[in-house]
C-alpha positions in Angstrom: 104.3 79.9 196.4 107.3 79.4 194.4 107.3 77.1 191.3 109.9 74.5 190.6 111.9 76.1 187.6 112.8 73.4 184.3 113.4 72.7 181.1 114.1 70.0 178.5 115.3 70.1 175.1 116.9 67.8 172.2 120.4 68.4 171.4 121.8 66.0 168.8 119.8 63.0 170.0 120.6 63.8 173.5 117.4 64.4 175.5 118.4 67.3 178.3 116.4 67.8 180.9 116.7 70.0 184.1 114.7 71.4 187.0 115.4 73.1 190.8 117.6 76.0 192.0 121.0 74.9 192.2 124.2 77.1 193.5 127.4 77.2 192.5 128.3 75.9 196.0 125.7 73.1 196.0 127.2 69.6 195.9 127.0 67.5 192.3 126.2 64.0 193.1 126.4 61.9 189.7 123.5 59.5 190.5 123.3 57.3 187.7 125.8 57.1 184.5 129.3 57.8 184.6 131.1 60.2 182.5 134.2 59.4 180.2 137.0 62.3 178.7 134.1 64.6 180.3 131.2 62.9 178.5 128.2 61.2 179.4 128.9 57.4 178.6 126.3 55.8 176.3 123.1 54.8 178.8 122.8 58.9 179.8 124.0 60.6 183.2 121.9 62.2 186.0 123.8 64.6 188.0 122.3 65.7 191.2 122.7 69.1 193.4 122.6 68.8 197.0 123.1 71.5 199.7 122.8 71.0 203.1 121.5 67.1 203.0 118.8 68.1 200.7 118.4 67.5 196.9 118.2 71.5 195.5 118.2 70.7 191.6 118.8 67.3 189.1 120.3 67.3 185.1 119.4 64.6 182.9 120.8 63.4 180.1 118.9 60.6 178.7 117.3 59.3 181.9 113.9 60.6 181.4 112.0 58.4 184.6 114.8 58.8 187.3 114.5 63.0 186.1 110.7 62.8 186.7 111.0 61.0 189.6 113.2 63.7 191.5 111.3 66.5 190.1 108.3 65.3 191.5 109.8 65.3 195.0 111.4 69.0 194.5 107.9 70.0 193.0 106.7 68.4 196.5 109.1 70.6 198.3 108.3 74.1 196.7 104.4 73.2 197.5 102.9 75.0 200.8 102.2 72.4 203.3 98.5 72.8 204.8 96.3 76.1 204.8 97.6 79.4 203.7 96.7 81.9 206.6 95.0 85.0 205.2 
């Protein structure tokens, strides 16, 4: 089984938080927040990957429930699905 790789950390009151496998070619979705001159706008920002219709990886920055909400679904998708054959 593979995990789901993440992190957070706090960068000058800016709580960053990441998880999934993106690529380089993967899609970036900005689903909530905007940015402005290249920043996140006050309120946070939570880009999304996608590749092939499917979310692959998320970035938060300061939307901590939308972040654990989509990393629970990519957790979901690493998981096996039924019995392991031996």
């Amino acid at each position: 089984m593979r995990s789901l790789p993440c992190f957070w950390s706090d960068q000058y009151g800016v709580r960053l938080q990441s998880a999934g496998r993106r690529h380089t070619t993967d899609t970036v979705r900005i689903a909530e927040g905007a940015l402005k001159d290249g920043a996140p706008v006050e309120g946070g920002l939570l880009p999304v990957y996608e590749r092939d219709g499917r979310t692959t990886a998320v970035l938060s920055f300061d939307r901590p429930r939308p972040f654990m909400r989509i990393r629970r679904e990519l957790a979901r998708a690493v998981e096996p699905v039924g019995p392991t054959a031996s």
